[in-house]
N, C-alpha and C positions, 0 to 999 in steps of 0.2 A: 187717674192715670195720665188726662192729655196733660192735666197741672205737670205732673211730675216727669214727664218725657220731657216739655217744653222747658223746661229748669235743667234737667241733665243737658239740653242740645246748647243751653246758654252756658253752663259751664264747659265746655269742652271748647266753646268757640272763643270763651277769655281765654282758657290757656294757653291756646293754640294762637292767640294774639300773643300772649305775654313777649316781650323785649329780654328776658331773662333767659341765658341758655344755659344748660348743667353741661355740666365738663361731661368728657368722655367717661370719667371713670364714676363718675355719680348714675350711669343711666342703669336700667335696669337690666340682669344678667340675663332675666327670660326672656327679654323686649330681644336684647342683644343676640341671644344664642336661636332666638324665631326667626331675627330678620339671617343671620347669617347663612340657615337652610334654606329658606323660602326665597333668597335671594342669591349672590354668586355662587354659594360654596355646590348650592344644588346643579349648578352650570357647571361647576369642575369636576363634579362627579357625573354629569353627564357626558361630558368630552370624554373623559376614562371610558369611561362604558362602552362610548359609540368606538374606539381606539380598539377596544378591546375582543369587542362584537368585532369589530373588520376584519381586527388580526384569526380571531379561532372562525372565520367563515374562508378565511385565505391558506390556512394553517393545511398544511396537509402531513405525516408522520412517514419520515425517513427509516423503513424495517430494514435499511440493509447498514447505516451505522452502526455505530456500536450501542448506543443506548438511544431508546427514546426519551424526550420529555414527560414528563409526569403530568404537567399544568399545560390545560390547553389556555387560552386567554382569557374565555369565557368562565374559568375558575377564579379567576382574580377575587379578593375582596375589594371593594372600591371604599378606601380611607379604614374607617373599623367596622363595617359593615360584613360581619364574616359570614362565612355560609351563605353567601349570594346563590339566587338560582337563576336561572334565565326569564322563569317570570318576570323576575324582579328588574333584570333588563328591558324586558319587554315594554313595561308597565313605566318605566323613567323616560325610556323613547318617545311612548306616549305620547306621557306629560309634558314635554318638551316640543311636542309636536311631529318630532319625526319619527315615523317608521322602518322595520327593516328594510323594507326596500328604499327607501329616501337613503337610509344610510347608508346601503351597499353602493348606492349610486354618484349619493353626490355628499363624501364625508365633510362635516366641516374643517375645513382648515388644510385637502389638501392639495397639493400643488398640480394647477392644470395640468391638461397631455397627461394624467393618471387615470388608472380604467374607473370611467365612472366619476369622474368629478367635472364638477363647471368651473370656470374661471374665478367668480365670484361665489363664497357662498355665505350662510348666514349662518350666525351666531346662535343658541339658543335662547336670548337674552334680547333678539329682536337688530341689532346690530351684525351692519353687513362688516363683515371682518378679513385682513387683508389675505389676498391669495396664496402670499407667500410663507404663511404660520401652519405648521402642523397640527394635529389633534393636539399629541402630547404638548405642544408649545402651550394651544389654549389653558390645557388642563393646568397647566402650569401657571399661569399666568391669574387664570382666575381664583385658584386659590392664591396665589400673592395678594390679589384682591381679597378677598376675603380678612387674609389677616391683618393687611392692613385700615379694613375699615370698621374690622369690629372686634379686632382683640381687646381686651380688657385685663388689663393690668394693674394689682392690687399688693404693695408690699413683695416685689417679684413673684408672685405668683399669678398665673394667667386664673381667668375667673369665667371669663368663657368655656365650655367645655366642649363646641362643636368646633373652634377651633384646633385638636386635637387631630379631629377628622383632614381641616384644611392641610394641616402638617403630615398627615400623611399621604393625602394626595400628591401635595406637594413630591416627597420623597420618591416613591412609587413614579411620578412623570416623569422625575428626575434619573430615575435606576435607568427607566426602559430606553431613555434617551442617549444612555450612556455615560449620563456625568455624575459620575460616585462619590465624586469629593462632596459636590453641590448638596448632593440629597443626605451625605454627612451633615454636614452644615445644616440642615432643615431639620433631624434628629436630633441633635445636640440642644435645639429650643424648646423641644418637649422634655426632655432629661434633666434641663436645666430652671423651666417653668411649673413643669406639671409634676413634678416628683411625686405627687401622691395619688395622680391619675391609676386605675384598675387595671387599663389597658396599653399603661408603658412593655410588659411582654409583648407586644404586637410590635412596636416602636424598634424594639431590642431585633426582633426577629429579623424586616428592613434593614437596618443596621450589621447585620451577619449579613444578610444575601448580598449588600453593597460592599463588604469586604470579599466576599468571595469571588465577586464579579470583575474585582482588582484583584483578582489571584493570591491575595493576602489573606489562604487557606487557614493559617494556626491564628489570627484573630479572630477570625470567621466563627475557625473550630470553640474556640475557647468561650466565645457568648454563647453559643447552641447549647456549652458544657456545662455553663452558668445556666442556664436556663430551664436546663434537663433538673436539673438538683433542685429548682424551684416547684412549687404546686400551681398549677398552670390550669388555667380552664379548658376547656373539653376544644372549644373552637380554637382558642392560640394554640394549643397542642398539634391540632389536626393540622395547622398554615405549618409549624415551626417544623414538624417529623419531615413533613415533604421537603422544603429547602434545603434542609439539615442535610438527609440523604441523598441530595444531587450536590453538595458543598461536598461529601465525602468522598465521592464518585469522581468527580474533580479534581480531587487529591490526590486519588490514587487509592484510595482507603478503601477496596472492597468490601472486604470481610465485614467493617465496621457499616459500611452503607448496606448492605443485609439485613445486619441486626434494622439500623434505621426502618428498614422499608416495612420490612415483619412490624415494626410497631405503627408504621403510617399505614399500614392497610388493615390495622387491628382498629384505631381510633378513626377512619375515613369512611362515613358509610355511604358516600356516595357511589352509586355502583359505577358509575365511569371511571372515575379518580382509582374506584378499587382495580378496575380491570388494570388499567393504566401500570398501577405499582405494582402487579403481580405479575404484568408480560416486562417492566423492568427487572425486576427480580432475576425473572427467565435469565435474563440475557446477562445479568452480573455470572449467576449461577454457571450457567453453560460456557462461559468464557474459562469460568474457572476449572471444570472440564466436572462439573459435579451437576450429571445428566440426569440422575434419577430423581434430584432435588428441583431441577429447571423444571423438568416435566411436570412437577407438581404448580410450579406456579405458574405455567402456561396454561394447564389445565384451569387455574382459577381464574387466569385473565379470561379465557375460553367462555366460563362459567358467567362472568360479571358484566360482558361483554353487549353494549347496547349500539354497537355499529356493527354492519356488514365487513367490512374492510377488514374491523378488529379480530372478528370472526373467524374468516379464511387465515390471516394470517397469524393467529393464534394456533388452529391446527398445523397449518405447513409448521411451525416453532414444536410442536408436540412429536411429531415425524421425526424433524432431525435431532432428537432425545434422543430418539432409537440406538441401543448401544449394538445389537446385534444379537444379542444374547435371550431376547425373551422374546416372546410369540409373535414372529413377523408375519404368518400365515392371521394370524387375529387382526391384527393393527394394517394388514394389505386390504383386508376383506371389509373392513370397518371404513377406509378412506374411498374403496373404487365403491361403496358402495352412498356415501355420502355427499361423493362429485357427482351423480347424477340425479340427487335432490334438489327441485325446485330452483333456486337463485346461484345456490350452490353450483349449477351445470355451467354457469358461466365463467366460473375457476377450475375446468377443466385442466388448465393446460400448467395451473398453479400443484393442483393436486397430483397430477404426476409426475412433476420434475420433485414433490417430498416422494413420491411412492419411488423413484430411482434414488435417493439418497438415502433411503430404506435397506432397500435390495443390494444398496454398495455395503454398507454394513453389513449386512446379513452374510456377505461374501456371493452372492449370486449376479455378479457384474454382468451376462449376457442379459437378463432381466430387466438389471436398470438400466444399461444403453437402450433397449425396447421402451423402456417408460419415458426416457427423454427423450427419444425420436415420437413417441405418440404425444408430449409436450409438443412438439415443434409443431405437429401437425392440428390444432386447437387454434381456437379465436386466442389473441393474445391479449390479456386483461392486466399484466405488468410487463413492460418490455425487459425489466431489469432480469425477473425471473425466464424471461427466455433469452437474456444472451447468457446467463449462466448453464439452460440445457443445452445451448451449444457450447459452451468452456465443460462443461461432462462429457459429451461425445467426444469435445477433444481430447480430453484428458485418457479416456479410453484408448484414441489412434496411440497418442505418445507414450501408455503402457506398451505396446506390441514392437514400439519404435517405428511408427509409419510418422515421418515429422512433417510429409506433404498430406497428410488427410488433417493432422494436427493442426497447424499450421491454417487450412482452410475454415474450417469450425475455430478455431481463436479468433478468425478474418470475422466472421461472422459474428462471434460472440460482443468482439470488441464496437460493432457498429450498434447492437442491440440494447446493450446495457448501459443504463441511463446515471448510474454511481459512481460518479470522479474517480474517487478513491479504486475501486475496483479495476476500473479504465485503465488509470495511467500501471495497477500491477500487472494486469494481463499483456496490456502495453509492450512493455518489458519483457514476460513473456514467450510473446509474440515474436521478437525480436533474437530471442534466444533460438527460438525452434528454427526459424529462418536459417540463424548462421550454423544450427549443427545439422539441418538440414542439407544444407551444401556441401557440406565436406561428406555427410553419410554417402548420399549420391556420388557424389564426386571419388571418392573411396570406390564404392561398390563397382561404378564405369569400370576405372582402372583397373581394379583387381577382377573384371570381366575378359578384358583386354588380353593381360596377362594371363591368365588361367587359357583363353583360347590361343594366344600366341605358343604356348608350350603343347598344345596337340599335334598328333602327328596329323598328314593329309587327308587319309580316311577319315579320322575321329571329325577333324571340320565337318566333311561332308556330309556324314552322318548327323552330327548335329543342328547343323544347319536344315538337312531334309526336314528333321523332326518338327524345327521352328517353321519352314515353309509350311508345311502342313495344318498344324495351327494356324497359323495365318492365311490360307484359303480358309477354312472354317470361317475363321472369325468376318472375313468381308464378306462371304458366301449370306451370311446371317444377315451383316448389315446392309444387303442387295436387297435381301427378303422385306428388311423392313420399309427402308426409302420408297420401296415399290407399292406396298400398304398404303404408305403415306401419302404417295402420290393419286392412287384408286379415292384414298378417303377424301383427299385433298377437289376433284373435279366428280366429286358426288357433292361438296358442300357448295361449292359455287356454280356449279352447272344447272346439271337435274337439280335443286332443292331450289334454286333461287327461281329458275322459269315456273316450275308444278306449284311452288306453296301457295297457302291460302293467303299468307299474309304481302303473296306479291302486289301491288300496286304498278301505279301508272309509271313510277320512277324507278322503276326495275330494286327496288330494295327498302329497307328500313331507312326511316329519312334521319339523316342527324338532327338535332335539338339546339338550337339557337347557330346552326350554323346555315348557309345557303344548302338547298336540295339538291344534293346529290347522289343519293344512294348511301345505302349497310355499306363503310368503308371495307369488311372483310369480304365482299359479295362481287368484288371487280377483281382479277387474278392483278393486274396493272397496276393498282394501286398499294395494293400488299407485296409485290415484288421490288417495286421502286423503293419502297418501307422498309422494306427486307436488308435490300442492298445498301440504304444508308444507315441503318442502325447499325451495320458489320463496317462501313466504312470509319465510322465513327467509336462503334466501343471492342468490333472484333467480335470474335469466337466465344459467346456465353453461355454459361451452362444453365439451364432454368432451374433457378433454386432463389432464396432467398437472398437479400443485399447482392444482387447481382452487379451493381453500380461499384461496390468498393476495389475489388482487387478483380483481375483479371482471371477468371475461369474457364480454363477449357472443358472440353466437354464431359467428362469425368476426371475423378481423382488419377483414373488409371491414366488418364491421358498427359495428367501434369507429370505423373511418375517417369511414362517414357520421354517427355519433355528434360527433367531433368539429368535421363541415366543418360540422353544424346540419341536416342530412339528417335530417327526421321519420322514422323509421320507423312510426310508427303509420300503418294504412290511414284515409284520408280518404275518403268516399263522392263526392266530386271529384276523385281523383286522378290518373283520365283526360281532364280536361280542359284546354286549354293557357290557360285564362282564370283557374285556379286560381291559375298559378303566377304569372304575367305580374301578378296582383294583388297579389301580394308584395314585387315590384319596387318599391324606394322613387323617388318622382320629386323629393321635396323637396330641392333644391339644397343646403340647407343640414346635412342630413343626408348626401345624398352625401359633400359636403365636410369634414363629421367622421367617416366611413369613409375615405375617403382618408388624413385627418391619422392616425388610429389604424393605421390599415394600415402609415405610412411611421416611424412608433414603431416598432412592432413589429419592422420590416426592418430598422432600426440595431440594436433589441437582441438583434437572431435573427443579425448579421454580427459584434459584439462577442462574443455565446456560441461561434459558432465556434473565433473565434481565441483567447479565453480558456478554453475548457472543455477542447478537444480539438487546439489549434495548427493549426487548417486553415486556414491563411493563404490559400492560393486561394478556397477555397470564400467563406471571409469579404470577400475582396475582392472578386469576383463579385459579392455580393450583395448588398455596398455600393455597387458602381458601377453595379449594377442599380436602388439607389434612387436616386443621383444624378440615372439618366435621365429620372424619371420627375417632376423638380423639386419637391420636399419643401419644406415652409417652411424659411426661413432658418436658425432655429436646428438642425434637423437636418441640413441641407444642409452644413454646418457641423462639424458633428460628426461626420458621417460619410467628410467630404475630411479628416479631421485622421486620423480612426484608420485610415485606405487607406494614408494616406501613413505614417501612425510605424509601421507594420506593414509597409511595403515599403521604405524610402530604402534600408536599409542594404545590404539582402539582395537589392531587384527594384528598383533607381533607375528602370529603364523603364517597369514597371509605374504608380512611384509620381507619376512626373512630370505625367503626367493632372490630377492632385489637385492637386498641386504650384502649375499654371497657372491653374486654375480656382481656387484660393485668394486665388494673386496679382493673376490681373487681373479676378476679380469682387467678393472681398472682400478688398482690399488693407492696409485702414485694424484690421483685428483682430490679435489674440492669434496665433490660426491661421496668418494670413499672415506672421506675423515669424519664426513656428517653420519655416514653411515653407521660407522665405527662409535661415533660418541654424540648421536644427538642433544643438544641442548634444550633444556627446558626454557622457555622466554619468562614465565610467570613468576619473576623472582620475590624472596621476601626482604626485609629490613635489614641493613649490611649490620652485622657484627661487632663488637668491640677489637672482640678475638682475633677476624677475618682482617680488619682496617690494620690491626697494628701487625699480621703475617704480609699484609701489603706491600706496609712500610718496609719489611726487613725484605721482602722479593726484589724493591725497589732498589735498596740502597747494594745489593748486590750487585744489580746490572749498572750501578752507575759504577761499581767498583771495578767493570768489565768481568767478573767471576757470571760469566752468561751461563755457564752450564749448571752451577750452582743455586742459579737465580731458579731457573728454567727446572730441576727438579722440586725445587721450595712451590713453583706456584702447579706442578700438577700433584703436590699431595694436598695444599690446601683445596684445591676445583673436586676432589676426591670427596675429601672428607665433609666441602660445605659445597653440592653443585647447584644448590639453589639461591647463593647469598648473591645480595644485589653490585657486591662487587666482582662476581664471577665474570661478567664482560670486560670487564678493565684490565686484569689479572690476564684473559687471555689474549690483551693486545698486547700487555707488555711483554706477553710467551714468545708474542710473533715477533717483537723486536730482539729476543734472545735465539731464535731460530733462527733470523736475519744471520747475525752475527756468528753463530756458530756451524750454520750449514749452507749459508748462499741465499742470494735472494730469488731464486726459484723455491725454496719450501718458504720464505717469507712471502710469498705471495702466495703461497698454498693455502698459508692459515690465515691470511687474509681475508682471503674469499669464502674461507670456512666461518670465519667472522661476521660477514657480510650476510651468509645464509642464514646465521643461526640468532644474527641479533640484529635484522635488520632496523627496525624501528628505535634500538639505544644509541645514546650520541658515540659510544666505541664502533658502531656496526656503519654509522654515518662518516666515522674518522677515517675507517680501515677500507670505505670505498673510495675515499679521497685521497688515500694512500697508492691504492690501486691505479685509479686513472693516472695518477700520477708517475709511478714506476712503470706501467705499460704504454707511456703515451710515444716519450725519447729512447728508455735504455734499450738495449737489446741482449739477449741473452742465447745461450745454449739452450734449444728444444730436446726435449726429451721425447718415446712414446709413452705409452700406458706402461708397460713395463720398466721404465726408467731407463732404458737404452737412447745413447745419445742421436740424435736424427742430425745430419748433415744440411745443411742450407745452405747452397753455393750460393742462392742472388741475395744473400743479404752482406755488402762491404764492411760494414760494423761489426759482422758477429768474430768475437776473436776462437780459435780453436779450445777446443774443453779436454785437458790434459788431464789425465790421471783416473778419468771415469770409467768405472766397471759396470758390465751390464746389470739388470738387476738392481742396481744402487743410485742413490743420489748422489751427481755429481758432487764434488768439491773443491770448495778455493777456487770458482769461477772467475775467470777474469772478464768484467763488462765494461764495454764501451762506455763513458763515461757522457752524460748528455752535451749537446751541443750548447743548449743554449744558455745566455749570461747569469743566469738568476742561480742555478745552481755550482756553476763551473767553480768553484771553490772551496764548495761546502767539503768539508774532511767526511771521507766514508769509508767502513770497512767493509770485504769484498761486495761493495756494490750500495753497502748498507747507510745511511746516515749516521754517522759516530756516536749521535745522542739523539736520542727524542724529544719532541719541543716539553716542556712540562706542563701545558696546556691538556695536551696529548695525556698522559702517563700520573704526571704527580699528583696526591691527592692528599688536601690538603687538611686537617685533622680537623674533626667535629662540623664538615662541609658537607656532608651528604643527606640532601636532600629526601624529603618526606618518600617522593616517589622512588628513590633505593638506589639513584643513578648518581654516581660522581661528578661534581666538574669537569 
């Protein structure tokens, strides 16, 4: 044996002498694919790892988006490595020398001033490596190393096979990094190398998520589609179903990411990854309003569920399933009884803000306001979920229309809630209840005002005793308490601070790292000086939560009389009913600008309605409320116009009201003709038919036969009122109106034009028609009845001969403008002689996809 040991040790030391070197592609492919692992490639798969480990230990899951991720980091494959577990993490940290906690603390590669890194750190590989390279950079890096120091290249085919693995590391550093193209590029060398590698499915699958991640969904989609149609091993299946179904989900493709997911939690047995796709599911499910299907897969996330977190927020997702309809007494009794189990009690305040989103379904709304207020009143273990039980309380004030208790709970919600997205809508809002807050109040003042102004002298008196009376009670009360307060106030610092046990030689509890001075609440001096500058400084606060954001008095009720214009300061009259009764204004004509401000107010507090929050009831109510109470014309006006373009389609019955009172009081307006013939805006593809009845409308008015033109284009509007030439047709109506009845009904059906097509370029022309004929001419005023109204201070207006009441004047004679630009233009009574054909003409086979003429 020593013979033959000592003969082997002499040949190995010729060889290793020999001057002779084999090319790279003569070496051995096992020598080659040993050194590859045992040496860098195993360092780029360590970088991944430790990359990766950082990210799912930093990771935390966003439940109030719309979807969660599927893949925490720690699922990664690293290169074809599939089905990793975190042993196997474990156990490469190792070998590598670092541990989790080395990792957490000091990652390689990343850039100081980050939590937990040193300036310097080292390489796995024994090299100190620069500060300024990221994991992903290494990981990157050293498989480039890799392949280029040990690829083997045979006839274009690679002959290495742990190479594969470098290329997909490669890829993979490249995704996360964000450069798609790059990790293209890295894919394309194994598709092009290794064509008959087992594991180019895996290659393919990369290849889809880097399309996807460039939003280049239907290449994405189409390899997944390819892939699906191939026979796929158990592990690329299980990678390829997850990406596949967040590639969908990204698309837009619900339905189809569904199906996905039901088959990636059928092929995933890992029970994280299962929870994971099944509280996914949930939330595709529930978006799509199919609640008794989400429930089931909450329920499985529920089931598969190996985190605390996932847990709680699995059941709150099963809760708001709830349709309302099945046994809420079961599902109430099951949850209060569940929050006060073991770890469970610490999501107290989780579990009753679902137990009040329960009870809102159920229809038992005083319930869940109690479940959200006993929310508020819990340890809070999500801030997000308690600023949404205060957006519930509010939502509650703003059912009753109380917009100052609304408004305060929105104040609060919005500071609590920690989800951008949810922020900036409440935001908004927030913002909304404010402004129809003011006008409510500001309304309710005035029409106080007024309602007491029209009593006789007894009725004040009387009412007024009643209110004084009340208001002794009320401060009678708050004497009782102040005085409590006071009793309890010089028991705590008096007798308790001299007799306790725990007095000492410094008259109090010593503060803790500050000089001895005594229990700060134990000297009356020092709490009152406290006192006085916290009010100098934040004012009048009510004790409740986020008392820092918006200013609170000392109840809702106090903000309320705050805004009705309720003094609160005490008056040394305040009990007398001559005080008040003297505040009463009698001036007529101050009335009568409370009134007119009042009935502003009620148009802009019925249009926030229906435009802030779509409460088309409420808005109408409180339009037909100001109707009743006859508003000047121009509001009166205004307010039968948005009842009705807010009910025709949707409440005809409703809107006919408006409808009548349009027609038969202001017959001769804008209003009335919209009334009369609303327009549909939603038009479809113009005509063959309709273009060439255009043409022959057209060439009528050019032949001046206007009344002829003018009956031709209301049978065609009849027979087709939804053809995309239906705008155009009725501008050139309005320029045959012009001409054959004056330019006051040309401006009629202008503005009618303007209301009813605002957004087409004719609804854009005929307002630039508008400013224009209203800016210089001047004309004969009518009123609503068509009766001519006199204007002595206008020197322009020429007298209007021949007008019968009841009727539209005619053959107006108007001043013709002053200035250069038009003084020449030929016009008939008032009208431009011709339309520009920019304007009007429409030129054959020119109409545009979207249905609008030139």
């Amino acid at each position: 044996m020593k013979k033959k040991i000592i003969f082997l040790l002499a040949a190995i030391i010729v060889v290793s002498c020999s001057t002779k070197v084999k090319k790279p592609e003569a070496r051995s492919k096992f020598l080659k694919g040993f050194s590859t692992y045992y040496n860098t490639l195993f360092n780029a798969k360590d970088a991944l790892n430790s990359e990766f480990t950082s990210r799912d230990k930093s990771h935390k899951d966003n439940f109030y988006a719309p979807y969660i991720p599927i893949l925490t980091y720690e699922d990664q494959p690293l290169g074809s490595d599939l089905g990793q577990s975190s042993a196997f993490a474990e156990n490469t940290m190792k070998m590598a020398g670092l541990n989790n906690s080395a990792n957490s603390k000091n990652v390689p590669g990343m850039p100081p001033g980050m939590p937990g890194n040193s300036p310097m750190s080292q390489n796995p590989d024994g090299t100190m490596q620069n500060k300024g390279a990221t994991v992903l950079e290494i990981a990157e890096a050293k498989a480039l190393k890799a392949i280029n120091k040990y690829s083997v290249i045979r006839k274009g085919e690679e002959q290495n096979k742990k190479i594969f693995d470098a290329y997909i590391i490669l890829a993979q550093s490249r995704i996360y990094q964000g450069k798609y193209l790059s990790a293209l590029d890295a894919l394309n060398y194994v598709f092009t190398h290794m064509k008959k590698d087992k594991r180019l499915p895996l290659a393919h699958v990369y290849e889809a998520l880097a399309y996807a991640q460039m939003k280049n969904f239907r290449k994405s989609q189409d390899i997944f589609a390819e892939l699906k149609s191939e026979k796929l091993s158990k592990d690329h299946e299980k990678v390829m179903s997850i990406y596949y179904a967040e590639s969908l989900l990204d698309a837009g493709k619900k339905e189809e990411a569904v199906k996905e997911l039901d088959r990636a939690f059928e092929v995933n047995g890992n029970r994280k990854l299962k929870s994971r796709i099944a509280f996914l599911r949930g939330q595709v499910l529930q978006e799509q309003g199919k609640s008794d299907l989400a429930r089931e897969s909450f329920l499985a996330a529920y089931k598969y569920a190996n985190d605390f977190e996932f847990e709680v927020k699995s059941q709150i997702e099963i809760a708001k399933t709830f349709n309302g309809k099945g046994n809420y007494e079961g599902a109430k009794d099951y949850l209060e009884k569940i929050s006060k189990k073991g770890t469970y009690a610490s999501r107290k305040n989780e579990f009753y803000y679902a137990l009040g989103l329960m009870a809102n379904k159920a229809g038992k709304k005083r319930e869940a306001q109690e479940f959200f207020r006993k929310s508020l009143l819990e340890k809070v273990s999500d801030s997000q979920v308690r600023g949404l039980a205060y957006y519930e309380i509010g939502k509650g004030y703003l059912e009753k229309n109380d917009y100052i208790g609304a408004g305060a709970y929105y104040d609060s919600a919005l500071v609590a809630m920690t989800y951008e997205p949810s922020k900036l809508l409440l935001k908004d809002q927030s913002n909304y209840i404010k402004k129809i807050s003011k006008n409510y109040y500001f309304i309710k003042k005035n029409d106080s005002i007024l309602s007491l102004a029209k009593m006789t002298e007894p009725q004040k008196t009387e009412y007024f005793s009643k209110y004084i009376a009340a208001l002794k009670i009320k401060e009678e009360k708050a004497e009782q308490e102040r005085r409590r307060a006071e009793r309890s106030k010089g028991f705590d610092t008096g007798d308790y601070n001299a007799n306790s046990i725990f007095a000492n030689g410094n008259g109090g509890f010593e503060d803790f790292g500050v000089a001895a001075k005594g229990f700060y609440f134990s000297n009356n001096n020092t709490v009152s000086k406290g006192s006085a500058t916290f009010k100098q400084i934040w004012g009048d606060r009510a004790l409740s939560d986020n008392w820092r954001y918006s200013k609170k008095m000392a109840s809702l009720e106090d903000m309320k009389n705050e805004a009705l214009g309720v003094n609160a300061a005490p008056n040394p009259r305040r009990f007398e009913p001559a005080y008040y009764i003297e505040q009463i204004p009698t001036d007529v004509a101050k009335l009568s600008q409370l009134k007119k401000d009042r009935d502003t107010a009620s148009l802009g507090l019925g249009i926030m309605y229906q435009n802030y929050f779509t409460n088309t009831p409420l808005a109408t109510k409180t339009l037909y409320d100001l109707v009743d109470v006859k508003p000047e014309e121009k509001v009166m006006l205004q307010a039968l116009y948005e009842i009705f373009s807010m009910n025709y389609e949707k409440n005809p019955q409703i809107s006919e009201r408006a409808k009548q009172i349009l027609i038969t009081d202001y017959p001769y307006t804008s209003y009335a003709e919209f009334a009369r013939n609303p327009k549909n805006s939603n038009f479809v593809k113009s005509s063959d038919e309709v273009e060439n009845e255009y043409k022959a409308a057209y060439a009528l008015y050019e032949s001046e036969k206007f009344a002829e033109s003018q009956a031709k284009i209301d049978q065609i509007i009849l027979k087709y009122p939804k053809d995309a030439l239906v705008p155009k047709l009725s501008l050139l109506n309005a320029f045959n109106a012009g001409k054959t009845s004056g330019k006051e009904v040309m401006i009629l059906q202008l503005e009618q034009i303007v209301l009813n097509y605002a957004k087409t370029p004719e609804g854009m022309k005929a307002k630039e028609m508008l400013n224009y004929l209203k800016s210089d001419l001047k004309f004969q005023t009518t009123d609503h009845k068509g009766n001519a109204v006199p204007n002595n201070n206008n020197p322009q207006m020429i007298e209007n001969k021949g007008s019968t009441p009841g009727n539209i004047p005619q053959n107006n004679q108007i001043q013709q403008p002053s200035n250069q630009q038009n003084k020449n233009q030929p016009t008939l009574n008032g009208v431009p002689k011709k339309p520009q054909l920019n304007d009007l003409q429409m030129v054959p086979n020119s109409i545009p996809a979207n249905g609008y003429g030139k």
